[in-house]
C-alpha positions as CSV (number, residue, x, y, z in Angstrom):
1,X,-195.0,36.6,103.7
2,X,-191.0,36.8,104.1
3,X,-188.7,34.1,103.5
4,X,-187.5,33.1,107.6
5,X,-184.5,31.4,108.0
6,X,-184.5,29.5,112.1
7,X,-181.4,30.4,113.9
8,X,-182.1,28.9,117.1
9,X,-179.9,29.4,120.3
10,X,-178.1,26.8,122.2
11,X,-178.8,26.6,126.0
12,X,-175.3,26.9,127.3
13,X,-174.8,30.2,125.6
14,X,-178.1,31.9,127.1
15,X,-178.2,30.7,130.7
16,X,-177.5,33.5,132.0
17,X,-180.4,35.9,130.6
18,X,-182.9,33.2,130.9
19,X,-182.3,32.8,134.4
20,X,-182.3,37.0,134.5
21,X,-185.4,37.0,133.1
22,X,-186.9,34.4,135.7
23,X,-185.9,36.7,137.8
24,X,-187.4,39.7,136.5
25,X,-183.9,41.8,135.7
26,X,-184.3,41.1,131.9
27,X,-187.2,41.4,129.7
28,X,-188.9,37.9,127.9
29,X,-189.4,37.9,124.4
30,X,-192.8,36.5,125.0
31,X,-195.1,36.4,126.9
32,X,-198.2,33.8,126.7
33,X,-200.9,34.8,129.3
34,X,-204.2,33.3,131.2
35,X,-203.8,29.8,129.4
36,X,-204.7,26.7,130.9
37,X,-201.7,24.6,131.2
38,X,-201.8,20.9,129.8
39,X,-199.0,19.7,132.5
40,X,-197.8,16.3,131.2
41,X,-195.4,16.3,134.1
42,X,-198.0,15.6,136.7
43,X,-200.9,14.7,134.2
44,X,-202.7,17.1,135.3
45,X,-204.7,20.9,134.0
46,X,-203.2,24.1,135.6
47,X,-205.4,27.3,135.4
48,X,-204.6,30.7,134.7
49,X,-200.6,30.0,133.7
50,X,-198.5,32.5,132.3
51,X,-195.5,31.1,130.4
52,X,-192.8,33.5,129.6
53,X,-189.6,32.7,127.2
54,X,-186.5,34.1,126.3
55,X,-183.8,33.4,123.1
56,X,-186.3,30.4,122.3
57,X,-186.4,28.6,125.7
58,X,-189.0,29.1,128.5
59,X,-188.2,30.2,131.1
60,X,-190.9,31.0,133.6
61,X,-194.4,28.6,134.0
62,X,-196.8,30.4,136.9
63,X,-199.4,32.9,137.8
64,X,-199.8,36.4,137.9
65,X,-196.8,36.9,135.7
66,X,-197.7,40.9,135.6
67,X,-194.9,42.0,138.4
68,X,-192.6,39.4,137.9
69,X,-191.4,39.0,134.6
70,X,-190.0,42.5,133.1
71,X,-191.3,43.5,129.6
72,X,-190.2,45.9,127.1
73,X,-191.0,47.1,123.5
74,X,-190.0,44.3,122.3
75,X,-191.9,42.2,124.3
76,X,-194.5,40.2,122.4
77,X,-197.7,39.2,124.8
78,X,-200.2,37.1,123.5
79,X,-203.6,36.6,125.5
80,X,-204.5,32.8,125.5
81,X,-208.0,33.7,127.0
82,X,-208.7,30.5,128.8
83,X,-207.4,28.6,126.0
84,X,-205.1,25.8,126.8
85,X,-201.4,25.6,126.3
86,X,-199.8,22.2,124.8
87,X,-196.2,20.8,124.2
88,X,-195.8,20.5,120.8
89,X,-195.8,17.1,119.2
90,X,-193.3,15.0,118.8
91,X,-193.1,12.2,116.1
92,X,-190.4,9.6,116.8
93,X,-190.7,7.3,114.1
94,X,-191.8,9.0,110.3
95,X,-191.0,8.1,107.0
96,X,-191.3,12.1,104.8
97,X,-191.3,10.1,101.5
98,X,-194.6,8.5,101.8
99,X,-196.2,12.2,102.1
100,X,-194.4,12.1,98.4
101,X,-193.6,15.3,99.1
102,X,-190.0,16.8,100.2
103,X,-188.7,17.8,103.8
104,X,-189.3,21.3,102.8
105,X,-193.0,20.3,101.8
106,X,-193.7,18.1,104.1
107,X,-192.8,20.5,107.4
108,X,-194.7,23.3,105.7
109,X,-197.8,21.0,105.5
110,X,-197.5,19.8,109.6
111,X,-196.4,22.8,111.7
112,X,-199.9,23.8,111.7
113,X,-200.9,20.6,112.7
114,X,-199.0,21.5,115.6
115,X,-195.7,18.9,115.7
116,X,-192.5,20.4,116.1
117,X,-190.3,17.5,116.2
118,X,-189.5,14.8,113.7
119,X,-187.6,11.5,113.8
120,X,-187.7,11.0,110.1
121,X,-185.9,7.7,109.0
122,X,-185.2,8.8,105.2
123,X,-184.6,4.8,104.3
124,X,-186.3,5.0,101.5
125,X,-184.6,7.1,99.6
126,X,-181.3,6.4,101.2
127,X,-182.1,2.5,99.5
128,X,-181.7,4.7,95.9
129,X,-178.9,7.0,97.0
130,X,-177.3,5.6,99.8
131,X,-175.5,8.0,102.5
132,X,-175.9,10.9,100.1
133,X,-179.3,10.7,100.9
134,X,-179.1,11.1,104.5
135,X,-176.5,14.7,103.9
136,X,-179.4,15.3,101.5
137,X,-181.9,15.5,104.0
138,X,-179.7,17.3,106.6
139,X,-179.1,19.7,104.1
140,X,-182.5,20.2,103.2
141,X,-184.0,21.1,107.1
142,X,-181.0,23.6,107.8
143,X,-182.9,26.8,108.5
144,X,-186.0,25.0,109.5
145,X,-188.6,26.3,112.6
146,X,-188.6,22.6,113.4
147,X,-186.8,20.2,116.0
148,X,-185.4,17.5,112.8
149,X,-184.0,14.8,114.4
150,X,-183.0,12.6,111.3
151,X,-183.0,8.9,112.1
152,X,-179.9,7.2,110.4
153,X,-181.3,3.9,108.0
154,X,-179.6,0.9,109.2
155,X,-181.0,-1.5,106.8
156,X,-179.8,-0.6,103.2
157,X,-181.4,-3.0,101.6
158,X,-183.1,-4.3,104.5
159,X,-181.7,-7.6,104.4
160,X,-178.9,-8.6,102.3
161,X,-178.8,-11.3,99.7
162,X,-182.4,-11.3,99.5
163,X,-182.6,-7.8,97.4
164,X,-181.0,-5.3,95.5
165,X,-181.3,-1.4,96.4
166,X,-179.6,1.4,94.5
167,X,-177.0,1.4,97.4
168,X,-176.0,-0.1,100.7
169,X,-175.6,0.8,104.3
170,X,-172.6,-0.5,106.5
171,X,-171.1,0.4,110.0
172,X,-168.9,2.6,108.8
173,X,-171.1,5.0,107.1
174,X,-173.5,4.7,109.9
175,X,-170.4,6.2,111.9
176,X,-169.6,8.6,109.3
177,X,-173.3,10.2,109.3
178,X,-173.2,10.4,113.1
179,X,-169.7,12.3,112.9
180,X,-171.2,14.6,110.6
181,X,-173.8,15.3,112.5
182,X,-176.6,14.1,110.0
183,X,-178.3,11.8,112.3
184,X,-179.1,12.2,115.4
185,X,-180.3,8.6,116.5
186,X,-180.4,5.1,115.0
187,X,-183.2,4.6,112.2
188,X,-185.8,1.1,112.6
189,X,-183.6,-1.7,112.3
190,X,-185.4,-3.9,110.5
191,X,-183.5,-7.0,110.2
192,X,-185.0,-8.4,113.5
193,X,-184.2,-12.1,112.5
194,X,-180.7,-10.7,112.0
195,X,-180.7,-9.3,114.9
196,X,-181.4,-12.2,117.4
197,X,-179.3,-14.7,115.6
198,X,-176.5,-12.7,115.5
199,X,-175.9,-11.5,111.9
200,X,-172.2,-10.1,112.2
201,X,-173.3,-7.2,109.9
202,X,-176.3,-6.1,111.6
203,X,-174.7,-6.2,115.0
204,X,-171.8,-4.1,113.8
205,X,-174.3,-1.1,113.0
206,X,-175.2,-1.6,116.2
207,X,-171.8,-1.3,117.5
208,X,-171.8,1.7,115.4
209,X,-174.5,2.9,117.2
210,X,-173.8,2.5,120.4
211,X,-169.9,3.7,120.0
212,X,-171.4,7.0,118.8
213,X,-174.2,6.9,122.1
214,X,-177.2,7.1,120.3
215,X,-180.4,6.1,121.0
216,X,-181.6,3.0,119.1
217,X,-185.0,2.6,117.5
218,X,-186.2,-0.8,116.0
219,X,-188.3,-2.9,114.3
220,X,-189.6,-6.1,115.9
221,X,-192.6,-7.2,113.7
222,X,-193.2,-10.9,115.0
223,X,-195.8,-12.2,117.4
224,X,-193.3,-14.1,119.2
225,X,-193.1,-11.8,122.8
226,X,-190.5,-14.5,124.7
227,X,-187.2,-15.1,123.7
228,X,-187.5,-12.8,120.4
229,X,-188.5,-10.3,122.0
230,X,-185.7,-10.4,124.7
231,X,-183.0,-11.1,122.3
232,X,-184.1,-7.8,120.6
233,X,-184.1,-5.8,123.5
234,X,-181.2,-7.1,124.9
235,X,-179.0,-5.2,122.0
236,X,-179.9,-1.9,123.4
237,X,-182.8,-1.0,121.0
238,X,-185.0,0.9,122.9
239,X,-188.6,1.2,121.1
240,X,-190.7,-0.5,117.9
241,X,-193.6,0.6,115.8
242,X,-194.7,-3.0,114.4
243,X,-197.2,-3.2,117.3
244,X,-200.7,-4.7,116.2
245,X,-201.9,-6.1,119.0
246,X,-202.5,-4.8,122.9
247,X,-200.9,-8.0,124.1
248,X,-197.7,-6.9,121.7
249,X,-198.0,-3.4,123.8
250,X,-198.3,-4.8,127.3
251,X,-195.6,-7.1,127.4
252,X,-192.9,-4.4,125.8
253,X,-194.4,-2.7,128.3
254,X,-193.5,-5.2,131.0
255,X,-189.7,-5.0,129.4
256,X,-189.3,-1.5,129.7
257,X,-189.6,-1.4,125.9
258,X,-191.6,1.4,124.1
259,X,-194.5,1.2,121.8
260,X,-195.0,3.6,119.5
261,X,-198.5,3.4,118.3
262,X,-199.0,3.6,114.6
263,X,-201.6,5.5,112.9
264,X,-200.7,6.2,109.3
265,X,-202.8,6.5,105.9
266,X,-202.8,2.8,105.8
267,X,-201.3,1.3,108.7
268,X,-204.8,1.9,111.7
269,X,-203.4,0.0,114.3
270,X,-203.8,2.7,117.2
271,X,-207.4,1.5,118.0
272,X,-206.5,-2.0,118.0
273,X,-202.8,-1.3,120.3
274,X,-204.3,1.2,123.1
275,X,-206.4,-1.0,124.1
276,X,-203.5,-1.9,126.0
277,X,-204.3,1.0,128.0
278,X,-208.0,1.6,128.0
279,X,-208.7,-2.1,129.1
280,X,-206.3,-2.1,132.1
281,X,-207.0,1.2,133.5
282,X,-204.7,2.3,135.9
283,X,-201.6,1.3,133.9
284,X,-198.7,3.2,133.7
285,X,-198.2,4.8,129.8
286,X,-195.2,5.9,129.7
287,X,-194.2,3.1,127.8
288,X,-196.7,4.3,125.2
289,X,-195.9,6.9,122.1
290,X,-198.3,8.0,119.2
291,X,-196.6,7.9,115.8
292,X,-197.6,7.7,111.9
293,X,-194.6,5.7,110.2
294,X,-196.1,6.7,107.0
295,X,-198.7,9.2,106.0
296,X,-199.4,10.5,102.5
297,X,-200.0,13.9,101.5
298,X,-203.5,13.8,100.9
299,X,-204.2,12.2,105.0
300,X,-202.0,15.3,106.1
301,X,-204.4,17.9,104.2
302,X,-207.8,16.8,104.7
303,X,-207.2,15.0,108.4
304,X,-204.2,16.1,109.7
305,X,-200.5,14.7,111.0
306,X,-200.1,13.8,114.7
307,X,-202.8,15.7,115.4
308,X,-205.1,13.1,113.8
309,X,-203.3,10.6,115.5
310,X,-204.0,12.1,118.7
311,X,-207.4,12.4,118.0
312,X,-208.0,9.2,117.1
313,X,-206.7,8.4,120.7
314,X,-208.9,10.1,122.6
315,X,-211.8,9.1,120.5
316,X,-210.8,5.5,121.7
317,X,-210.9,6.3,125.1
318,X,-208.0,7.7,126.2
319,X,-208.1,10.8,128.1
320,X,-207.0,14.0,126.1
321,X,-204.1,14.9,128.7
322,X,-202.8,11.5,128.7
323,X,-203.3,11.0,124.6
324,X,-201.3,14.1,124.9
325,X,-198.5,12.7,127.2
326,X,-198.5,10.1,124.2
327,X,-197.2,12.5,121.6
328,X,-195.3,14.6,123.7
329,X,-193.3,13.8,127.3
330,X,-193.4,9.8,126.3
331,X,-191.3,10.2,123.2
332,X,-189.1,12.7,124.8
333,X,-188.1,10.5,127.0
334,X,-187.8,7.7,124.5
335,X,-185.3,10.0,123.0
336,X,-183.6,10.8,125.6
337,X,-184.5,14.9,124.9
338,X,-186.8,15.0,127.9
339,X,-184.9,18.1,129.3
340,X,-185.1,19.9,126.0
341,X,-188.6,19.1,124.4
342,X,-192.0,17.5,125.6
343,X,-193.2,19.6,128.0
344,X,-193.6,23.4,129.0
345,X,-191.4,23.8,131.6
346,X,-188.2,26.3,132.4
347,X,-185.2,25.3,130.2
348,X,-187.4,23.3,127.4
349,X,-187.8,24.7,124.1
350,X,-190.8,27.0,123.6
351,X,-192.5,24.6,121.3
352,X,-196.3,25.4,122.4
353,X,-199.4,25.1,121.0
354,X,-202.7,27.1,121.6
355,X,-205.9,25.4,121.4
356,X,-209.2,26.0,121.8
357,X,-210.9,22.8,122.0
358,X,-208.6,19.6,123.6
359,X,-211.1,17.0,122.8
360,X,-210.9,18.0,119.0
361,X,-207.2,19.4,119.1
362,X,-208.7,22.3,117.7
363,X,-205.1,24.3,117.3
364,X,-205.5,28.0,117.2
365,X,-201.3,29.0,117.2
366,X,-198.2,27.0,116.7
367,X,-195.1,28.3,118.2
368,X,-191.5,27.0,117.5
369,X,-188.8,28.0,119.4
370,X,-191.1,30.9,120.3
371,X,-191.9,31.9,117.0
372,X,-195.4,31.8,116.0
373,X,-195.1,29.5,113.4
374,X,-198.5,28.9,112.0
375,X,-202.3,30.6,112.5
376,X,-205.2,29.2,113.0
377,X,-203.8,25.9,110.5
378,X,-201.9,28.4,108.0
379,X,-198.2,29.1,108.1
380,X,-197.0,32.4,109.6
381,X,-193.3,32.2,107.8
382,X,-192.5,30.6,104.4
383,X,-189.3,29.0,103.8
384,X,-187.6,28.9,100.2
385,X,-187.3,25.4,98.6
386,X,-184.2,23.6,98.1
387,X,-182.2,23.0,95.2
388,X,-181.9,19.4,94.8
389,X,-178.6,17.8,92.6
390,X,-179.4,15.8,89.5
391,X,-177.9,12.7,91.2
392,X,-181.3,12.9,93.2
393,X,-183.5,13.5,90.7
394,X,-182.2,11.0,87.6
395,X,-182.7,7.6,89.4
396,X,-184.4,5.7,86.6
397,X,-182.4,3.5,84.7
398,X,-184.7,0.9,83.3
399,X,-185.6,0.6,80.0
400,X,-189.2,0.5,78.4
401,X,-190.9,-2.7,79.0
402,X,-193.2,-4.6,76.8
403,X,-196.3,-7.5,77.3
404,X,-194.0,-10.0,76.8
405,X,-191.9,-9.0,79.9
406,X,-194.8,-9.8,82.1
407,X,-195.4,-13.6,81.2
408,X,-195.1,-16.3,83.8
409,X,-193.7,-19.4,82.0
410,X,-195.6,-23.1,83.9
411,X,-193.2,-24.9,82.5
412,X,-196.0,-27.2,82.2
413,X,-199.7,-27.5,80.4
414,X,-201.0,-29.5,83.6
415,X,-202.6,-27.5,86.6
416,X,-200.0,-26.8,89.1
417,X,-200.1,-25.3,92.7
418,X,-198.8,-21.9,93.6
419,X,-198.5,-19.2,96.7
420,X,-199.8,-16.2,96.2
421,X,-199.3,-13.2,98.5
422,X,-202.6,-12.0,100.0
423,X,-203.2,-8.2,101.0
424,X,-204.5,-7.1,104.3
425,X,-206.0,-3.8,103.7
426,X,-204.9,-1.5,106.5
427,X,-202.4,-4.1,107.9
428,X,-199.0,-4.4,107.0
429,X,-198.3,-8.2,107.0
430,X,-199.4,-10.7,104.3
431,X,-200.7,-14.1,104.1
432,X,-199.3,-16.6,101.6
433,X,-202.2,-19.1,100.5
434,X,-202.5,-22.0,97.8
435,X,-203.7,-21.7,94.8
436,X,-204.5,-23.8,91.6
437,X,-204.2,-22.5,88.3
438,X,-204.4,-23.9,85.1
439,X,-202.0,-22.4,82.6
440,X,-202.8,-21.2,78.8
441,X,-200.6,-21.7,76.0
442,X,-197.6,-22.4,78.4
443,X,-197.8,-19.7,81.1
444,X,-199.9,-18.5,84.3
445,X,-202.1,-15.3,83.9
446,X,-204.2,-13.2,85.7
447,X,-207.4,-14.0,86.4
448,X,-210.1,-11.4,88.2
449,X,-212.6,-13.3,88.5
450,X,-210.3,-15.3,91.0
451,X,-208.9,-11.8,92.3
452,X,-205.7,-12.9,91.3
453,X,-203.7,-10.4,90.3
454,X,-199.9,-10.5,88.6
455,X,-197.0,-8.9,90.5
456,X,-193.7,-7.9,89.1
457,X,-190.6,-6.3,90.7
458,X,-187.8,-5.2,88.4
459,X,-184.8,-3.6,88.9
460,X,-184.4,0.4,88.3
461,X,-181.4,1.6,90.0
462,X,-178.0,2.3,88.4
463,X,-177.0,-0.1,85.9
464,X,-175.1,-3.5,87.4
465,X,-174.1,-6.0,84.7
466,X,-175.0,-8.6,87.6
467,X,-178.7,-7.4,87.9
468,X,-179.3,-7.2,84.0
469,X,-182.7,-7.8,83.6
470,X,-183.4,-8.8,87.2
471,X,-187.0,-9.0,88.3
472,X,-189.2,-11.0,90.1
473,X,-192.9,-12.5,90.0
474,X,-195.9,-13.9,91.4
475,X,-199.3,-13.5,92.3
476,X,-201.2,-11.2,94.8
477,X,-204.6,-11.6,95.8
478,X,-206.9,-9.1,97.4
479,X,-206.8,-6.2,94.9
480,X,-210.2,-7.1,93.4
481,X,-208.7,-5.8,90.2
482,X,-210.8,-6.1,87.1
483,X,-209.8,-7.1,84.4
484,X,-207.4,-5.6,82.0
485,X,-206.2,-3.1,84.9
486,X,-202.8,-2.3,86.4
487,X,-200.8,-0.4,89.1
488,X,-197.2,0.5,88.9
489,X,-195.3,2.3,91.5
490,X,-191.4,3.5,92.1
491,X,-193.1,3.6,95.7
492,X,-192.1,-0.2,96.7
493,X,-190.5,-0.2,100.1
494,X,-187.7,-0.9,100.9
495,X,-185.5,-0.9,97.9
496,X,-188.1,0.8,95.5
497,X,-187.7,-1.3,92.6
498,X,-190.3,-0.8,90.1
499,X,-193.8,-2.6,91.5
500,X,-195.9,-3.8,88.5
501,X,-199.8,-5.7,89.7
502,X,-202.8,-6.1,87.1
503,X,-204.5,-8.2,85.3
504,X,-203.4,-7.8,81.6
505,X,-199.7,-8.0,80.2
506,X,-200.8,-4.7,78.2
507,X,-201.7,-3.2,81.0
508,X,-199.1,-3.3,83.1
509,X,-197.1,-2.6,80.2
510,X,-198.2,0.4,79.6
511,X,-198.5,1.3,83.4
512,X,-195.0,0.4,83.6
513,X,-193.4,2.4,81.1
514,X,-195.6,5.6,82.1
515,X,-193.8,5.7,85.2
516,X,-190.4,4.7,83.7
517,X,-190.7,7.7,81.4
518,X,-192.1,10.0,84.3
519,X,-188.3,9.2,85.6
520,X,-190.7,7.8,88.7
521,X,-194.0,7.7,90.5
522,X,-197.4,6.0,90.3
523,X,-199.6,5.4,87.4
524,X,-203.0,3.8,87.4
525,X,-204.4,1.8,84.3
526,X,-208.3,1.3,83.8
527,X,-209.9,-0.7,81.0
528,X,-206.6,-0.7,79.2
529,X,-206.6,3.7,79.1
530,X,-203.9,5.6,81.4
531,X,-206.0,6.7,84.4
532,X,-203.9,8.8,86.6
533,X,-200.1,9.1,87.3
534,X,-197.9,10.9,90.0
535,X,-194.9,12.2,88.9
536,X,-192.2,11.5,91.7
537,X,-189.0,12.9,90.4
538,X,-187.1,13.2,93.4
539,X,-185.7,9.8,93.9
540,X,-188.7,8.9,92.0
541,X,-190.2,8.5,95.7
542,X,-191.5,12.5,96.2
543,X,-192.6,15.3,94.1
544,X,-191.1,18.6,94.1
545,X,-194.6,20.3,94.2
546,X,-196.8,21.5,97.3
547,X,-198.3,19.3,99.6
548,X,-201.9,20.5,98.2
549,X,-201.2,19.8,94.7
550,X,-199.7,16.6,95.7
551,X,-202.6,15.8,97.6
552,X,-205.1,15.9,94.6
553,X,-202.7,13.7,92.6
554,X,-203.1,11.1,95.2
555,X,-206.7,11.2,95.5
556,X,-206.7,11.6,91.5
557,X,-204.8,7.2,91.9
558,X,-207.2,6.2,95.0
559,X,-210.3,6.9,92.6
560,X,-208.5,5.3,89.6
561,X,-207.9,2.1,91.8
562,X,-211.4,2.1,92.4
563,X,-212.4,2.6,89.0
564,X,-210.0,-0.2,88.4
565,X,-212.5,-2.4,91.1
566,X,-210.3,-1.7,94.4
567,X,-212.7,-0.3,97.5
568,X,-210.5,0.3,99.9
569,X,-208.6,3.2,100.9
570,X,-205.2,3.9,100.6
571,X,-204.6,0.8,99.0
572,X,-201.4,2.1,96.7
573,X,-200.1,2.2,100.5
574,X,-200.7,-1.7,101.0
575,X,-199.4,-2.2,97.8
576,X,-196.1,-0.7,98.0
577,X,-195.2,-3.4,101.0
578,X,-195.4,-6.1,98.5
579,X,-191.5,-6.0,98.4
580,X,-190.8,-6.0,102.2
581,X,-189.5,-8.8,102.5
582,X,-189.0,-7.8,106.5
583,X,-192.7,-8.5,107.2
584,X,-194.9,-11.5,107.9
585,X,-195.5,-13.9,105.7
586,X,-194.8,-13.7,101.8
587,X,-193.5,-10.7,100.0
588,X,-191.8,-10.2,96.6
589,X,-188.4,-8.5,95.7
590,X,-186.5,-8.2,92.3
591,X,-184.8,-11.8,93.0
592,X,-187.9,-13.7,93.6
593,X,-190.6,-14.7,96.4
594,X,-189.3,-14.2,99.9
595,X,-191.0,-16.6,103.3
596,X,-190.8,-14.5,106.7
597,X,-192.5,-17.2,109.5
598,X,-192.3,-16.4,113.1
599,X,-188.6,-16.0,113.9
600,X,-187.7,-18.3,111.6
601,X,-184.6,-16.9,108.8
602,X,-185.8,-15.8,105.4
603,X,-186.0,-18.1,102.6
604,X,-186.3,-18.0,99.2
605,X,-189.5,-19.9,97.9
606,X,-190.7,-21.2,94.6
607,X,-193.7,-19.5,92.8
608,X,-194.7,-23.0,92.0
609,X,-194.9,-26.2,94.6
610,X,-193.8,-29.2,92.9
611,X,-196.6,-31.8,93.4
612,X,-196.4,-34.9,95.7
């Protein structure tokens, strides 16, 4: 396979010959006959459709093409044989580090799967390299057979005060990424509570944004659809992925607010949120978008992308031409790119998919740009990796930790009261209950038989004398840990601190400084032994290595984690939003335990509740 490098054309310099070829004085580069046409413009299945392109833009959709449209040697016709013709995907809201693979990686593992654009908001490692990040990823899609459509991070750390990233995000290098041309629209902003009360730095990104007219995308993740929800939209942001519920769908609906339905690794909420659609049929969806936020590598090989997504969709009810619409003309149109992708129509890009099966989204050819991209799921070009600097690969600066930086002093030999953060599995929001607990010699510990697990977050970016030491604690409960078992992950959204939860001080210990001496990643202790680890070198949030390979490190942790007494899937994925603080109710960051409730501000609380 040859190394491809995608040039692609820009409209206004090829109007001319695609509207020559239309009209049958120039010959098409392609030719795509007898397919049945998924039309998402009128929801509808053409037969026998010819679709004929030119410089990487279509620009003929009819019958009985044979006549019309001129051909020469150069021609390339493909036969679709009954076999239907589909937009390629589009993914408006995608996070490529928790694939834990790079952009290079991750587009070679989902052009098969059939999406050609990506919104990718790359705040997770801009939170440990700031706006270097974002060139980073720019950088790294150049030459890509892919629509990359980078999403700038607003919320470096995501809310100020309450955390401490490797770097931070202001209005003016929000502008400076937008006059670069790095991003191409605004990423989540996650500081919602900022948002409606009027935080003078969050609304200046948003000046930012809006000065540079780009789209907006949020991140709205309260229950509260009146005045919070208003306030939000209001500001100009245009869509949100934090949708649980089908009530949550219908009433952003309602505001002319778009819902993009998540269906990550972790985060299922799709069959819960379309029933916002498949209980009040007859509804208009084009309010409605199919994303995955986050999706590791290991979901992507063995299930799919958007494609799995989709799936899931139409296995929930929704008919395949309008689960389609979903991941297609609806996010065009959220974006604002409705006359350039989402559809196969004259003047769009030749993004088209060939499948055999629509119910199953079995995809037989991937074209980008009218290049066959990939072949019955394996890629047709290869692309050569990128070169990353060191600044991007060096990001651990924590030294080696030991038991004793794990204890949790009482401050008392008497039984006191404490929160604890309690994991959802699948669901991104916690719950903080009460607990008692009696401490022993001095200090609270773990205890599994309770399924309370300790939690640490500690500082790892470049050294500040003001964050010496930094860390903070507490308690989660829903791992079902056993005992003398820990979890320790570079992977801790937003500010990717290093995440510490077991049961044992030596444990986590020892997790702790596997990943600190892997320069990043995940490492899984069981019964006190090293289980499995993920080296994640770049930015110590991805691996360097293909998506395959990363994939069977990642199922190599999920099994540890069960070892360890976990059952559910994906859980590293719940665990690494123990530090977003952005999210319902209690979360922990590297300053302490942080209260989100309703739309009330953020708060610092105490581990332990002084008695009555």
């Amino acid at each position: 396979m040859t190394i491809y490098n995608h040039k692609p054309k820009k409209l206004a310099d090829v109007t001319r010959d695609l509207a020559a070829v239309a009209m049958g004085s120039l010959p098409a580069d392609l030719i795509i006959r007898n397919g049945n046409l998924v039309n998402v413009n009128i929801g509808c299945i053409q037969k026998n459709i010819d679709v004929a392109v030119k410089h990487g833009f279509i620009v003929y959709v009819g019958q009985e093409s044979e006549g019309k449209i001129k051909t020469d040697d150069h021609t390339k016709i493909v036969d679709a044989n009954g076999r239907y013709l589909v937009p390629g995907f589009i993914d408006s809201h995608v996070h490529i580090e928790s694939s834990m693979t790079d952009p290079r990686h991750f587009i070679k593992g989902i052009l098969p799967r059939g999406t050609t654009t990506i919104c990718p908001d790359n705040h997770e490692i801009t939170n440990v390299l700031g706006l270097k990040a974002v060139e980073l990823f720019h950088q790294a899609a150049q030459g890509l057979p892919i629509k990359f459509l980078l999403a700038m991070p607003v919320c470096v750390p995501a809310v100020a005060g309450f955390e401490n990233a490797g770097a931070e995000i202001n209005a003016a290098d929000v502008s400076k990424a937008y006059q670069n041309g790095w991003a191409q629209l605004q990423g989540e902003q996650m500081n919602f509570v900022g948002v409606i009360h009027g935080d003078e730095h969050v609304h200046s990104i948003i000046k930012a944004s809006h000065d540079a007219g780009m789209i907006l995308t949020g991140h709205y993740s309260s229950l509260e659809l009146d005045q919070g929800l208003n306030a939000f939209a209001a500001t100009g942001i245009n869509c949100c992925h934090e949708v649980t519920t089908a009530d949550s769908v219908l009433r952003r609906a309602e505001l002319g607010f778009y819902s993009q339905l998540r269906y990550g690794s972790a985060w299922l909420d799709l069959p819960n949120t379309i029933k916002a659609y498949t209980n009040n049929p007859g509804i208009d969806s084009r309010f409605l978008t199919i994303c995955t936020d986050d999706v590791n590598a290991s979901t992507i090989v063995e299930e799919g992308q958007m494609d799995r997504a989709i799936r899931t969709a139409i296995r929930n009810g929704v008919p395949p031409i309008t689960a389609i619409q979903m991941a297609t003309l609806n996010p065009a149109q959220l974006l604002e790119k409705a006359r350039w992708i989402g559809s196969i129509a004259p003047g769009r890009a030749a993004d088209i998919l060939i499948v055999s099966n629509l119910t199953e989204l079995v995809i037989d050819e991937v074209y980008s740009d009218g290049v066959l991209v990939a072949k019955n799921g394996i890629l047709s070009v290869d692309f050569e990796p990128y070169s990353y600097p060191e600044i991007a690969t060096k990001t651990m600066y924590l030294d080696p930790l030991s038991p004793e930086d794990f204890k949790i002093p009482a401050g008392t030999e008497n039984p006191v009261k404490i929160r604890a953060i309690e994991i959802i599995p699948g669901m991104v929001h916690t719950i903080e209950k009460m607990k008692r607990m009696r401490p022993v010699n001095g200090n609270l510990i773990a205890d599994s038989s309770r399924d309370l697990a300790k939690a640490f977050v500690f500082y790892r970016h470049q050294p500040k004398e003001t964050l010496k030491g930094s860390r903070g604690y507490g308690f989660v409960a829903g791992t079902k840990f056993n005992s003398n078992c820990a979890y320790a992950s570079t992977v801790s959204h937003d500010c990717h601190n290093l995440l510490v939860v077991g049961t044992s001080d030596e444990a986590m210990a020892l997790a702790a400084n596997e990943v600190i001496q892997a320069g990043g990643g995940i490492a899984v202790v069981v019964n006190g032994i090293l289980d499995a680890i993920i080296e994640l070198p770049f930015a110590g949030l991805m691996s360097l290595e293909p998506m395959e390979v990363v994939a069977k490190k990642i199922n190599a942790v999920e099994l540890a984690l069960k070892k360890a007494g976990c059952p559910y899937p994906s859980i590293e994925m719940t665990l690494s939003l123990l530090g977003l603080i952005v999210i319902e109710e209690l979360h922990l960051s590297n300053q302490g335990l942080v209260e989100l409730k309703s739309n009330a501000p953020l708060k610092f609380v105490d581990l332990i509740i002084p008695e009555e």
